[in-house]
N, C-alpha and C positions, 0 to 999 in steps of 0.2 A: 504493500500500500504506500502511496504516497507522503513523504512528511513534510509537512509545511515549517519552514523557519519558522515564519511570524505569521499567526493566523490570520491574515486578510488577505480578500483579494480584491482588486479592483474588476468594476463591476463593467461590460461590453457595452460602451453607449455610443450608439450611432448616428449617426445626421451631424460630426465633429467636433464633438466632444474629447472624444478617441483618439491622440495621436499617439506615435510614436513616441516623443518625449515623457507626456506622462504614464504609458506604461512602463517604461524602461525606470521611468524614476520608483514607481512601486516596487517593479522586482531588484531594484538595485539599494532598496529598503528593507528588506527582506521578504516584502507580500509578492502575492502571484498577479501578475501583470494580465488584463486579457485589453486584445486589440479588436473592437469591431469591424466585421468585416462590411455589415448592410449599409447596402446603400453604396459604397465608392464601385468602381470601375475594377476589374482587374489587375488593368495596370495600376492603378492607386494602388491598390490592397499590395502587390509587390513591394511596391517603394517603400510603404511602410514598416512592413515585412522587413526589408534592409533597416532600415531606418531603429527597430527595435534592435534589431543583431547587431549593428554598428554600436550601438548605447550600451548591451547589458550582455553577461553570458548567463545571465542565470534563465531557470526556465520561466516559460512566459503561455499566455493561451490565445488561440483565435476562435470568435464566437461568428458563427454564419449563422443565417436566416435560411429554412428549409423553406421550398416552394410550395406555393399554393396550387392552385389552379385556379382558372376564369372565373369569375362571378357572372356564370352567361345569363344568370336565371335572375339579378337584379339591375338589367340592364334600365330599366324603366324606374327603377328606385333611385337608381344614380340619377336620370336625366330631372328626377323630381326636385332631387336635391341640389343640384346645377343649379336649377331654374330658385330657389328660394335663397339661395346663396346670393345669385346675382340679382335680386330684389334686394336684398333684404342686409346685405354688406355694408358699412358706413361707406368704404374708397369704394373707384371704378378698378374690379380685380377682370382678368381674363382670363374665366375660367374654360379647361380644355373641352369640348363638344363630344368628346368620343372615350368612353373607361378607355385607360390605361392599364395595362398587367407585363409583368417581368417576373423572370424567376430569379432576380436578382444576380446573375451570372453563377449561380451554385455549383453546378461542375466544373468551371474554370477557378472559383477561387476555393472550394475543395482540394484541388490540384495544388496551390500556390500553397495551402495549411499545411500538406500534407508531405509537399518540398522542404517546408521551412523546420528550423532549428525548435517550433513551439512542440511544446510538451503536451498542452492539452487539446482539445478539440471541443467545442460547446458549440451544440444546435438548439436553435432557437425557431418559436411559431410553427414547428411540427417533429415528428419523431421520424429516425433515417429507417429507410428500408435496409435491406439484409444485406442485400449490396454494395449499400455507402458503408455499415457498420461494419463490414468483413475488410473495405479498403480502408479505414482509421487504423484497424487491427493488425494489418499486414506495416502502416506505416510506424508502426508503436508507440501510436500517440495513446492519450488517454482520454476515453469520450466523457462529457459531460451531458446530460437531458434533464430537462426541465421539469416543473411543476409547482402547481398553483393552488392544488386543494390533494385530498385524501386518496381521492381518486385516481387522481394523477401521480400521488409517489406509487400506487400501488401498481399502475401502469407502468414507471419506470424501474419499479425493483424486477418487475418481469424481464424487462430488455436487457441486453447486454451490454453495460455502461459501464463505467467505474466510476461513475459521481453522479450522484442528485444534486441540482440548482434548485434550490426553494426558495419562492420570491414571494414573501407575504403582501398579506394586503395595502399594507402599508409604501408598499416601493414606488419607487419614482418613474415615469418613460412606461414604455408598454407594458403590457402585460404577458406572464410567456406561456399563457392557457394554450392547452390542442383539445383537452375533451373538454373542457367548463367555458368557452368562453365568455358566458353571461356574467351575470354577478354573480353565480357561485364562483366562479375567477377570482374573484377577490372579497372572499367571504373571511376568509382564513388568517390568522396574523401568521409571523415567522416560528416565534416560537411554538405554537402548536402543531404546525407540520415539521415543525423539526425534534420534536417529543413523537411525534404520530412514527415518524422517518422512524428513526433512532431504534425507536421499538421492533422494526421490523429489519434491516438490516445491515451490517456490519460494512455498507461500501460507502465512501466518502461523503458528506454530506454537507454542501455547502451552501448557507444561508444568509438572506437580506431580508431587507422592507422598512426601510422608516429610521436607518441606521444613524442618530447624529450624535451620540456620544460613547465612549469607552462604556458604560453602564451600557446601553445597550449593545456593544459588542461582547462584553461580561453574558449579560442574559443569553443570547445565543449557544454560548461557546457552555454552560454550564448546562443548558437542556441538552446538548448531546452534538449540537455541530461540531465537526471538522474545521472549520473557517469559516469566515462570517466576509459576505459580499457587502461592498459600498459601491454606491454609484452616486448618489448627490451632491454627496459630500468634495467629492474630487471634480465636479462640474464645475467649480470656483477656483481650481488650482490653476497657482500661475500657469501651469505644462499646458492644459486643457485649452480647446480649440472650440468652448465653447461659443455660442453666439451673443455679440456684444448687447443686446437688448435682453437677453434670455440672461445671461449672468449677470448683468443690473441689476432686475428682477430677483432673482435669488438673495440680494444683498437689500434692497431694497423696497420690496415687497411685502416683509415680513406680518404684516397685518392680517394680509389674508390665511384665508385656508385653501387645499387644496381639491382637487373632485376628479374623480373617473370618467372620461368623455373619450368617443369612437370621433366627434366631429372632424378632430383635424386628418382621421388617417383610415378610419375605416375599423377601426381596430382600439378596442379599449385599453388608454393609458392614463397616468394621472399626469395630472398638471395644478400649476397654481390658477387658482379661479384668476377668468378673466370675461372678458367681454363675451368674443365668439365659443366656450365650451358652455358658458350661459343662458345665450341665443339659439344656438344650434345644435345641441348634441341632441332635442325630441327629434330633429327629420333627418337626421343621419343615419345613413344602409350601416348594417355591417359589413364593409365591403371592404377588404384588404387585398391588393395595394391599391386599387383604383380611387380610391375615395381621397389617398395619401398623395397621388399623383394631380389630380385633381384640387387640390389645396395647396401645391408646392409652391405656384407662383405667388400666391395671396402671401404665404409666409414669407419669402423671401421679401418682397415688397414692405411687409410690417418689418420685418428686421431693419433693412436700409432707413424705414424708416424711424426709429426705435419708438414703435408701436407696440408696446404689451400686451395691449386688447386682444389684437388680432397674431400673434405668433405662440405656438405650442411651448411650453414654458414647462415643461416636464421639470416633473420634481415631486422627492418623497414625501411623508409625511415628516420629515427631519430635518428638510430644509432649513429653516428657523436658525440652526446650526452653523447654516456656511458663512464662510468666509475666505478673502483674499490670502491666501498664502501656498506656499510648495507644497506638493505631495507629500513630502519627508516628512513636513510639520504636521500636518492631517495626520498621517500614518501616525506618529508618535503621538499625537492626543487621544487616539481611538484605541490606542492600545496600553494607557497609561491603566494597567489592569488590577496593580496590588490593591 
């Protein structure tokens, strides 16, 4: 089994949050670095790839997004939701006429994980077939699989993994449901599925949701996790490539709460309350990726123009927590455990 130096790991946050730098700074901290892969190009995800290897020799993980297929059957839900969007918008956005679908280039940058020096391998938004799991195994990486509720560890102690990703209710960014994705998706906090886990088997167990102090990385690590996942937390780190209106926010913010909404992507994650998960998440399909493609220009537009209202502002329930500083510094406040 796996030993981790220092139990944390950084948690796979995608849309640029995720560089190179601050992975490399977690595992060159002692934590487990993972680099998301959703969302960039292939050739991005290489460079980056380089990018960690040039920084660190310690081991490090790459997190891919497993493919969907078409939402052929909410074609007419989406166009509903076009149309109320571009009513009902404060700006003039332009939105696209036609769903969008990608399998995110999964067998090309499968390929690029499986070349590279990471140790782990973590799929996310679905569970691999027997095929992708037999080709991790032959690369002697180590797979990681998800889950969100009871159900789903019990799903994944089935499969052939060596780590459970437990991402309580409380997390930050999507959600990584395959069989719950409703609200029982995030019914569950971390330490209960990591007690529920725990109980049933002996393979690595790695836990988040709502992670913003040493005490709550304590809680985790004393019900029975292996290491304990952060992701909001490090959204504010100097390294982080977060977005400059979205890490304002996080600093700035702090009054609100936060709320679970499909509006911006098709696909329920949390975010800090803002205008459009307010307005829009009652006419929003579940429709992943189309609905996420379909809202790319509007967010980018709200960033340029540091528009909070309108850009997806992902963040835990622990946000309240962040702050401007280095990984290293994060990492040693979350871990000050005596």
């Amino acid at each position: 089994m796996y030993a981790f130096d220092r139990p944390l790991v950084l948690a796979p946050m995608a849309g640029g949050p995720s560089t190179p730098e601050l992975c490399a700074a977690v595992c060159n901290a002692g934590g487990l670095g993972f680099l998301a892969a959703g969302y960039l190009r292939p050739e991005q995800l290489r460079a980056h790839v380089d990018g960690v290897e040039a920084l660190t020799e310690r081991a490090y993980g790459i997190n891919l997004f497993y493919p969907s297929k078409p939402n052929v059957d909410l074609v007419d839900a989406f166009e509903e939701y076009r149309q109320v969007l571009t009513d009902g918008c404060a700006g003039e956005y332009d939105f696209p006429s036609e769903p969008q679908w990608s399998d995110d280039f999964f067998d090309e940058k499968l390929d690029i994980a499986l070349g590279s020096r990471a140790r782990f391998v973590s799929i996310t938004f679905g569970y691999p077939d027997a095929a992708t799991v037999a080709r991790i195994r032959e690369a002697g990486k180590l797979l990681v699989l998800n889950a969100t509720t009871p159900r789903e560890v019990d799903h994944v102690i089935g499969l052939d993994c060596d780590a459970l990703g437990l991402q309580g209710k409380a997390a930050g960014g999507h959600r990584g449901s395959v069989l719950d994705e409703g609200e029982e998706g995030y019914a569950y906090d971390a330490r209960e599925l990591v007690e529920y886990a725990a109980a049933r088997t002996d393979r690595l167990i790695l836990a988040g949701g709502g992670v913003g102090t040493a005490g709550d990385v304590r809680e985790l690590l004393d019900a029975g996790a292996s290491a304990v996942i952060v992701g909001t937390r490090f959204l504010t780190a100097q390294e982080a490539g977060t977005k400059g209106t979205h890490r304002f926010a996080l600093v700035n913010m702090k009054d609100r709460g936060t709320v679970v909404t499909h509006a911006f992507s098709g696909k329920p994650a949390r975010t800090i309350s803002n205008t459009f998960a307010q307005r829009f998440t009652p006419f929003a399909p579940l429709m992943y990726p189309e609905v996420h493609y379909l809202t790319a220009g509007m967010r980018a537009e709200a960033d340029s123009a540091r528009d909070a209202e309108y850009l997806n502002l992902w963040a835990g329930e622990g946000f309240h927590h962040c702050r401007e500083a280095r990984a290293k510094d994060i990492m040693e406040e979350l871990l000050e455990l005596s």
